[in-house]
NUKE-966957 format. One record per residue: residue in three letters; x, y, z negated of N, C-alpha, C in turn; residue number from 0. Coordinates in nm, 3 decimals, padded with zeros to 5 digits. Layout:
// residues N
 resn  n_east n_north    n_up ca_east ca_north   ca_up  c_east c_north    c_up resi
  Ala       X       Y       Z       X        Y       Z       X       Y       Z  NUM
...
END
This chain:
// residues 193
 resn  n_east n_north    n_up ca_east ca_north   ca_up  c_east c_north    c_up resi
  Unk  00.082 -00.119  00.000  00.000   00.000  00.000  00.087  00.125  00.000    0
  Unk  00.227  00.126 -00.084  00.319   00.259 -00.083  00.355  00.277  00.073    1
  Unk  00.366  00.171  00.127  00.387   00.226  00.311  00.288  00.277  00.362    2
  Unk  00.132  00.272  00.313  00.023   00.325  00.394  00.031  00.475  00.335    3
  Unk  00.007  00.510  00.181  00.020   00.632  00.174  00.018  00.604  00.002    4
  Unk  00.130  00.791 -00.019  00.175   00.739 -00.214  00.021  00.713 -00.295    5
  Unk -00.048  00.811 -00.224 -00.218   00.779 -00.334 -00.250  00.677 -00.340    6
  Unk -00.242  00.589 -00.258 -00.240   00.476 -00.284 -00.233  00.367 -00.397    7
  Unk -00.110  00.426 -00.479 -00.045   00.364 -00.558 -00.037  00.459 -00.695    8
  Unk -00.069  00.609 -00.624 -00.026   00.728 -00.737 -00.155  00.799 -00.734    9
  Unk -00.231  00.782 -00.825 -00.370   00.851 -00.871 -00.329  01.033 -00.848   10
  Unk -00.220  01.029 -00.878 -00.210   01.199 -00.891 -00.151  01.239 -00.816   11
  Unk -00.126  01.179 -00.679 -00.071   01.237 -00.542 -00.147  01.289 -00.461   12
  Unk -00.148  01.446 -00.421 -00.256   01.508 -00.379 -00.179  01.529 -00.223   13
  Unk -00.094  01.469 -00.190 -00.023   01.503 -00.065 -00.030  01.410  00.046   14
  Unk  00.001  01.459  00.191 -00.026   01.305  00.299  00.037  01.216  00.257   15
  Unk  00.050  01.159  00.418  00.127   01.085  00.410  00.198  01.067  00.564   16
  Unk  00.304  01.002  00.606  00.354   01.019  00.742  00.268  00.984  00.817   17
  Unk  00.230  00.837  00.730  00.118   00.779  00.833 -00.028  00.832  00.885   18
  Unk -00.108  00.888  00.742 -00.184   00.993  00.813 -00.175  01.116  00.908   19
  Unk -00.055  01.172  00.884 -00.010   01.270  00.974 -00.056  01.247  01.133   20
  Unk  00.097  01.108  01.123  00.073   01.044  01.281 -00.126  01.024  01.366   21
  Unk -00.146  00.982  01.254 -00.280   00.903  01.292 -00.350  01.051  01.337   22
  Unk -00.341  01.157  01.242 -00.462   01.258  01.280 -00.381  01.328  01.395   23
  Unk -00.261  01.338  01.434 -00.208   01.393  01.546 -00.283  01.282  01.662   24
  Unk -00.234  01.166  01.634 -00.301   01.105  01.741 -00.433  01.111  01.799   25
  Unk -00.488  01.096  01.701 -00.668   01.140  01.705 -00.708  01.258  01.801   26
  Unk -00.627  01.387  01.742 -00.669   01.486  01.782 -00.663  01.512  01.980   27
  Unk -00.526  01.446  02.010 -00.484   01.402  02.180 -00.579  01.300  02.204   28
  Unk -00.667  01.223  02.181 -00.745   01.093  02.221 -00.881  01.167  02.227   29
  Unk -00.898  01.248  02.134 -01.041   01.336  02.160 -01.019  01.436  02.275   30
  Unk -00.900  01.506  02.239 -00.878   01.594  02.410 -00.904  01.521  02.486   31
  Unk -00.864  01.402  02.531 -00.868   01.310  02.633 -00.994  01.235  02.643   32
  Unk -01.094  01.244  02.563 -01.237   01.165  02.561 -01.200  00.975  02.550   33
  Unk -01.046  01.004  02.497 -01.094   00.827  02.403 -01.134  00.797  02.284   34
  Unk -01.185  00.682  02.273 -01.265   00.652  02.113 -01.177  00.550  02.076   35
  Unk -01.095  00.537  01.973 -01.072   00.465  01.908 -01.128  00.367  01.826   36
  Unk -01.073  00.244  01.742 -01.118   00.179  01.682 -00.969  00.160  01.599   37
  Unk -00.996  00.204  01.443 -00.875   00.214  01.346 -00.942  00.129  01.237   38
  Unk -00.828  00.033  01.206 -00.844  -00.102  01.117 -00.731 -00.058  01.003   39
  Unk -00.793 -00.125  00.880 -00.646  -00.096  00.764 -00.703 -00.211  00.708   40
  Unk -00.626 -00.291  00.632 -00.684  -00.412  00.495 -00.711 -00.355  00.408   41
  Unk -00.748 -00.212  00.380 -00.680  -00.147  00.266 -00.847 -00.077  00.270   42
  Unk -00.938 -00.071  00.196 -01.071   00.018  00.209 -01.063  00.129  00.122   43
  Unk -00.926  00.115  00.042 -00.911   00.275 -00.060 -00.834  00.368  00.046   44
  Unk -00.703  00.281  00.160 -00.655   00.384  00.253 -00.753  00.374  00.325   45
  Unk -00.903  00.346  00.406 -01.000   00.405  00.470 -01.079  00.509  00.426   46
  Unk -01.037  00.486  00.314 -01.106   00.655  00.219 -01.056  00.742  00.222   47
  Unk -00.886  00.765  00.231 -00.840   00.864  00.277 -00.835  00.904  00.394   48
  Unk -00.848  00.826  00.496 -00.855   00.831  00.648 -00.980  00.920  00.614   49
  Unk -01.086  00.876  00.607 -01.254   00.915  00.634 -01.216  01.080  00.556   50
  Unk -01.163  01.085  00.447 -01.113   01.224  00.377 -01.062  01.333  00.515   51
  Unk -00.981  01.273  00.559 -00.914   01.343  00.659 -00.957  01.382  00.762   52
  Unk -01.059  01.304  00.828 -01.144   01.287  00.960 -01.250  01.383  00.919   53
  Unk -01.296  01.381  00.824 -01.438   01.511  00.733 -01.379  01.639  00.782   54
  Unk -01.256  01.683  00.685 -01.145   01.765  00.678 -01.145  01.827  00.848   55
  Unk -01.109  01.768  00.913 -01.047   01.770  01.048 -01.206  01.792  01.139   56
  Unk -01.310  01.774  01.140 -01.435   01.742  01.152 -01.447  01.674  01.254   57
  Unk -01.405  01.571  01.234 -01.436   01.423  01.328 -01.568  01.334  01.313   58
  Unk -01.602  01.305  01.413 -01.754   01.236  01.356 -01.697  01.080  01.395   59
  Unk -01.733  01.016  01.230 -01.733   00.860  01.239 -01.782  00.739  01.191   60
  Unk -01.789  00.624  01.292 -01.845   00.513  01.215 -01.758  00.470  01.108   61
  Unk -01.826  00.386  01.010 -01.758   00.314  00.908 -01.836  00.174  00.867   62
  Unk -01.711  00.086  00.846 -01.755  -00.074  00.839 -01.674 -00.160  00.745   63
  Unk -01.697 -00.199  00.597 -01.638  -00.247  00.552 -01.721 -00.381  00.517   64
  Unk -01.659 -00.465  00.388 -01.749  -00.580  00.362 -01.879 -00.548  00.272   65
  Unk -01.870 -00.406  00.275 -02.001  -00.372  00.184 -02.106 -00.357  00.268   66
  Unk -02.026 -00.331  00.376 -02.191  -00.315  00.518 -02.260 -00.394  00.506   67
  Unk -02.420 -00.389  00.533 -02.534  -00.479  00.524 -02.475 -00.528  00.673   68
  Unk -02.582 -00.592  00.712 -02.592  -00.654  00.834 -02.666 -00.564  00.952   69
  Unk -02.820 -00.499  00.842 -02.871  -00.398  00.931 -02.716 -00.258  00.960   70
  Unk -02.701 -00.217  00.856 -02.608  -00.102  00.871 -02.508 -00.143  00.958   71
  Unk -02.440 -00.219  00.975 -02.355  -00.259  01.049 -02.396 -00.269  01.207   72
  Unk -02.532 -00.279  01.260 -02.586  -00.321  01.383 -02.580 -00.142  01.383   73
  Unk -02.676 -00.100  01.325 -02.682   00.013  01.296 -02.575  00.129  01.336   74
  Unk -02.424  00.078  01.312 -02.336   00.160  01.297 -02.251  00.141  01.485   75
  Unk -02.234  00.006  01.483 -02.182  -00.048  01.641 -02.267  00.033  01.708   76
  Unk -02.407 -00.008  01.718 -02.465   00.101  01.825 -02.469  00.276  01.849   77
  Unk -02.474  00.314  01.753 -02.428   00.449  01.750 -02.258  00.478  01.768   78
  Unk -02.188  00.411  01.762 -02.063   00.428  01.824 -02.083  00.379  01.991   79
  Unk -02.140  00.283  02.011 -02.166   00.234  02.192 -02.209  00.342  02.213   80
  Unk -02.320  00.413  02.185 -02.410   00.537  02.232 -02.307  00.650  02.272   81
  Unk -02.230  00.662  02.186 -02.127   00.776  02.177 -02.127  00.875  02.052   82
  Unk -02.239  00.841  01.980 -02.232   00.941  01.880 -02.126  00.967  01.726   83
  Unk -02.024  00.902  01.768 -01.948   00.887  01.691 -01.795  00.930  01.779   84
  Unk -01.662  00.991  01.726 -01.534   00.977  01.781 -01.438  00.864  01.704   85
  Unk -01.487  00.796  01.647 -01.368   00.747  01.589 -01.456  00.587  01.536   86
  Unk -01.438  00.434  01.537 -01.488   00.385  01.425 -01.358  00.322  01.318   87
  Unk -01.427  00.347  01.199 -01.269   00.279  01.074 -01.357  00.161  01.031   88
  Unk -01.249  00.076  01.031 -01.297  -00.075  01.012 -01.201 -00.123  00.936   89
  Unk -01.237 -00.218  00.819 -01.207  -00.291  00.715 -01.171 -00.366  00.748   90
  Unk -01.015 -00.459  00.820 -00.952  -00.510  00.885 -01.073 -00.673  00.876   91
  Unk -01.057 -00.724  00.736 -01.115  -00.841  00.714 -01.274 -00.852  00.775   92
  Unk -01.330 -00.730  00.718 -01.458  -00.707  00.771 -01.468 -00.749  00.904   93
  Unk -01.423 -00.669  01.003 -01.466  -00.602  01.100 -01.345 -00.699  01.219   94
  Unk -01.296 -00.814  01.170 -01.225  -00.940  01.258 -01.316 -00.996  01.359   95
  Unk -01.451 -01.007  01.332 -01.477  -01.093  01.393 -01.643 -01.067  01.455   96
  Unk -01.714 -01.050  01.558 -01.889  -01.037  01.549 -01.939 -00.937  01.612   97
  Unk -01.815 -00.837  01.660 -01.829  -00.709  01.660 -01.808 -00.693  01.794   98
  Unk -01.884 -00.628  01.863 -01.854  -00.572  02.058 -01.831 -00.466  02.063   99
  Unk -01.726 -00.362  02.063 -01.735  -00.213  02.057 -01.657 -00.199  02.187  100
  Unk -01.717 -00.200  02.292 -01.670  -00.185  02.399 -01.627 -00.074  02.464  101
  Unk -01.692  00.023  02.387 -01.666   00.204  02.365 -01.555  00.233  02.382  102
  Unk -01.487  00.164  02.275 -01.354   00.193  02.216 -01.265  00.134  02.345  103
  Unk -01.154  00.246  02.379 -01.080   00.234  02.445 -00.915  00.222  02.380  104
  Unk -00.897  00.252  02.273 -00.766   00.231  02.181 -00.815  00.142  02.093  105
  Unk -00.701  00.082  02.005 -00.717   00.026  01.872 -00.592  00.048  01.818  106
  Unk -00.608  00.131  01.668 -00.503   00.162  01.610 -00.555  00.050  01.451  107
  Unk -00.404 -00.007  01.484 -00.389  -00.090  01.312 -00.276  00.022  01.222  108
  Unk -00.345  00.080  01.102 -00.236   00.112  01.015 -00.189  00.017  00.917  109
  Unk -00.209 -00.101  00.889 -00.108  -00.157  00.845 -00.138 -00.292  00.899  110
  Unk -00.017 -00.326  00.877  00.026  -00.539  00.935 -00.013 -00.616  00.834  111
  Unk -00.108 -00.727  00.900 -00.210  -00.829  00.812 -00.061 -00.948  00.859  112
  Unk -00.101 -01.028  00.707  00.005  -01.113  00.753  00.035 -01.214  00.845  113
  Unk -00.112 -01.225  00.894 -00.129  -01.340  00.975 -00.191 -01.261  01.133  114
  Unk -00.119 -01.255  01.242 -00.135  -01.207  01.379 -00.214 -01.232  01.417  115
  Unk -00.320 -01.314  01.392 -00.407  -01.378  01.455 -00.539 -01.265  01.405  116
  Unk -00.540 -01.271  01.258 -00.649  -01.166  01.238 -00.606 -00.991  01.285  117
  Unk -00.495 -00.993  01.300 -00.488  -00.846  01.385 -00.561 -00.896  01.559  118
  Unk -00.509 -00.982  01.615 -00.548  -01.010  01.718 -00.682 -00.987  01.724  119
  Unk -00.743 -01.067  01.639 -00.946  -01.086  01.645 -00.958 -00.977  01.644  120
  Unk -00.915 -00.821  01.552 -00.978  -00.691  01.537 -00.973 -00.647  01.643  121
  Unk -00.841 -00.705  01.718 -00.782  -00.588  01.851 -00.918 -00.625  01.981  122
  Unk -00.926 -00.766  01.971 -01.056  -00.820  02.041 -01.147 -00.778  02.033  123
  Unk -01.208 -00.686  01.959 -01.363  -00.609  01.948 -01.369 -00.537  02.034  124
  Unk -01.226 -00.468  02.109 -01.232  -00.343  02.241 -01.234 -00.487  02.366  125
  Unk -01.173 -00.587  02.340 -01.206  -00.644  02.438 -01.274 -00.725  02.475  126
  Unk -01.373 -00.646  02.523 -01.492  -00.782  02.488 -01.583 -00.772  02.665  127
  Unk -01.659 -00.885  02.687 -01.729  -00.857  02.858 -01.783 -00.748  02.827  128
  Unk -01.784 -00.697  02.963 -01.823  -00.504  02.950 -01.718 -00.397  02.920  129
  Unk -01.606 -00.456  02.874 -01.508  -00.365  02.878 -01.480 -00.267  03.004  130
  Unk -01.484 -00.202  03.040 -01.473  -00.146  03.187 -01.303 -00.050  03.194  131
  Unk -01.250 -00.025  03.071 -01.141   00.072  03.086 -01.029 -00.051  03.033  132
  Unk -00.916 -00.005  03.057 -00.826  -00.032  02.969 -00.822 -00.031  02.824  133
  Unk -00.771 -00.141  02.730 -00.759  -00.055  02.605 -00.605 -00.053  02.579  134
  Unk -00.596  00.019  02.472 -00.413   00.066  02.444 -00.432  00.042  02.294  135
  Unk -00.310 -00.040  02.278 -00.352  -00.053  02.112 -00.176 -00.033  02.012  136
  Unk -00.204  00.009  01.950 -00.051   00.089  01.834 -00.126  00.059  01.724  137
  Unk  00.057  00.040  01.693  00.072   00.021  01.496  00.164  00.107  01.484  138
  Unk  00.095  00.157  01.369  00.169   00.233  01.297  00.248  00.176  01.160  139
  Unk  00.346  00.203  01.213  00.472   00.102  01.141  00.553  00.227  01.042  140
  Unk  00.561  00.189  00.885  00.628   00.269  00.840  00.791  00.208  00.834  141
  Unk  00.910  00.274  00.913  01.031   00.234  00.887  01.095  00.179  00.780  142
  Unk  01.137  00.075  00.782  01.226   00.065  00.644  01.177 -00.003  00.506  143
  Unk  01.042 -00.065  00.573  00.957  -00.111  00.462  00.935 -00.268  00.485  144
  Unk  00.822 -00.374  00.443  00.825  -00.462  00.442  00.718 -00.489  00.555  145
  Unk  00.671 -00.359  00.626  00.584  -00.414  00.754  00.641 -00.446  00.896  146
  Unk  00.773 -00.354  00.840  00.907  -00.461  00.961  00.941 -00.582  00.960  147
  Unk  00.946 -00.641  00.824  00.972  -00.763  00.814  00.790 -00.832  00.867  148
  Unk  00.709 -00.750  00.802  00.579  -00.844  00.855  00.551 -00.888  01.032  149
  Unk  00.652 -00.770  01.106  00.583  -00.756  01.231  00.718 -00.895  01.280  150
  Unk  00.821 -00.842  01.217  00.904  -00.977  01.267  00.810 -01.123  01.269  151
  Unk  00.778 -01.161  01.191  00.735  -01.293  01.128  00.608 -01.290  01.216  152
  Unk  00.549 -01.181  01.244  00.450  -01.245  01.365  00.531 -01.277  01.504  153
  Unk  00.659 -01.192  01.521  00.703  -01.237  01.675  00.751 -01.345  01.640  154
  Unk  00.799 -01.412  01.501  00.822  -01.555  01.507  00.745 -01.653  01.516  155
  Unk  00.602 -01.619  01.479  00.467  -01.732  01.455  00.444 -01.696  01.608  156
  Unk  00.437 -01.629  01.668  00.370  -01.624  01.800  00.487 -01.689  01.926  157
  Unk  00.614 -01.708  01.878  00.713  -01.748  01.969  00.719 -01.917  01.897  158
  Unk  00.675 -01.927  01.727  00.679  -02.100  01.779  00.532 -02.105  01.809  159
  Unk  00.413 -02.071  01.813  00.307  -02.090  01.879  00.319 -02.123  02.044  160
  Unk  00.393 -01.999  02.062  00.444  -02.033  02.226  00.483 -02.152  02.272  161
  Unk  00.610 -02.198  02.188  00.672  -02.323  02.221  00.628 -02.422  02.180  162
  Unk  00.517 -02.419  02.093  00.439  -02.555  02.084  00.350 -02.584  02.217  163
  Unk  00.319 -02.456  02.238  00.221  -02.453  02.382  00.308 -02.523  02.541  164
  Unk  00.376 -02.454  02.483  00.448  -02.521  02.602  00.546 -02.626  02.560  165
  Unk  00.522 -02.706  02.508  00.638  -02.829  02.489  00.775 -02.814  02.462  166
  Unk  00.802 -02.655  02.402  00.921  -02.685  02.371  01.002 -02.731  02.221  167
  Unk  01.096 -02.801  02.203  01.127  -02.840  02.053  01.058 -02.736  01.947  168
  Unk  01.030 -02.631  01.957  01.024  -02.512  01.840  00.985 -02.583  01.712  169
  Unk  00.924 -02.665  01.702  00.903  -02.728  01.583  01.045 -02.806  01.523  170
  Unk  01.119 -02.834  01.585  01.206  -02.885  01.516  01.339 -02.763  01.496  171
  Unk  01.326 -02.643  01.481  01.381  -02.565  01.481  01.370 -02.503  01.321  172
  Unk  01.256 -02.574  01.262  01.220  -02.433  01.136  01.246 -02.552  01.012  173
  Unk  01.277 -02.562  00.952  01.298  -02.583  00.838  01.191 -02.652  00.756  174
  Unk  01.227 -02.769  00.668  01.077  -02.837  00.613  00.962 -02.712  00.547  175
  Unk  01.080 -02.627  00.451  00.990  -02.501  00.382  00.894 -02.443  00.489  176
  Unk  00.920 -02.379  00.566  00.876  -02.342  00.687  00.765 -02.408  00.775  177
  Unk  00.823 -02.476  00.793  00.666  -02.582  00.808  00.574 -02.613  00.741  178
  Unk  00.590 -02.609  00.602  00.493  -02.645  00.502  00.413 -02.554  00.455  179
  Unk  00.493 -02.414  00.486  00.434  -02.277  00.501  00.334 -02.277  00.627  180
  Unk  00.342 -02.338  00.700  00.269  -02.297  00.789  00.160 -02.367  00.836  181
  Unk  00.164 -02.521  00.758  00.058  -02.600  00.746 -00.044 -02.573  00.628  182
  Unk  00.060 -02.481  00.564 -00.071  -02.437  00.421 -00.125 -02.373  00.451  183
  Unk -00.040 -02.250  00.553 -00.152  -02.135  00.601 -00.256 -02.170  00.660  184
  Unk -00.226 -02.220  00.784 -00.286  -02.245  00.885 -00.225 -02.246  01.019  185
  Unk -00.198 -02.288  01.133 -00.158  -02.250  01.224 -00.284 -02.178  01.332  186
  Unk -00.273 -02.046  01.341 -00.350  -01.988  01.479 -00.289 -01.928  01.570  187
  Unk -00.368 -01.985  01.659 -00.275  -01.916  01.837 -00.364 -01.781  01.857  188
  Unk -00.285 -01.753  01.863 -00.286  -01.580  01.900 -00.355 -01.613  02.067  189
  Unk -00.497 -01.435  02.017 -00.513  -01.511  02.165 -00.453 -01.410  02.319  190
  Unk -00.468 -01.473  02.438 -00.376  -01.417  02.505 -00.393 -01.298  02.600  191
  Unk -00.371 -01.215  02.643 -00.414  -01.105  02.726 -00.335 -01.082  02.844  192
END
């Protein structure tokens, strides 16, 4: 959470953070440009500061966490399809899976879930039949922290995913620990674009 932003962690930090910075600079060029985003965090206390910021800034947006009903949630997708929204923030876990926001032409993740596969499913909500544009999707990566090491460890799960796919040894490359890690997790294939 100290890589997403210090409030996070510090009740009495009244200041940004890099990462919000980036994000509302970005925002502000994607609305010049008439794209809608779709911004995911695991984090629903850093979606509170996002939504703080977006008020602030006067951005109009959806919001979707695991507290959404089912109506509110139908509720909320369609008024972002419609257009009446610039932005939707989604509760990474929430908002993985069910969801068509075909609107959305970006997808911004502010922070790395440990497992690629559920970043993948979120990134999948822009791509869905009916998509008609491109989408463009960024992480915002804080330097020097442990979401470098997180983003590594997905290019490693997704490169032995690869080589299982294709028949190559990769399994006999990792270590019993390693394997046992990855049979506890789970193994998911990332899906492909």
């Amino acid at each position: 959470q100290l890589s997403c932003h210090i409030g996070l962690v510090d009740d009495k930090w009244k200041g940004s953070s890099a990462k919000l910075d980036v994000l509302m600079e970005q925002l502000e060029q994607l609305k010049e440009q008439g794209n809608r985003p779709l911004i995911f965090s695991q984090f629903t206390t850093h979606l509170a500061l996002i939504r703080a910021a977006l008020e602030k800034a006067g951005f109009s947006y959806q919001y979707l966490d695991g507290q959404t009903t089912p109506v509110q949630r139908q509720e909320r997708v369609e008024a972002f399809q419609r257009g009446e929204s610039d932005v939707f923030l989604i509760s990474l876990k929430a908002g993985g899976t069910g969801l068509n926001l075909t609107a959305a032409d970006y997808v911004i993740h502010m922070d790395p879930w440990w497992n690629p596969a559920v970043e993948d499913q979120a990134t999948d909500r822009a791509h869905r039949i009916g998509q008609t544009k491109p989408v463009m999707v960024y992480r915002i990566i804080a330097r020097g922290t442990i979401e470098e090491q997180i983003l590594q460890m997905h290019d490693e799960k997704r490169d032995l995913v690869d080589g299982v796919l294709s028949g190559a040894d990769a399994a006999g490359k990792l270590s019993t620990k390693e394997l046992a890690e990855m049979i506890r997790q789970g193994i998911e294939v990332p899906s492909r674009r």
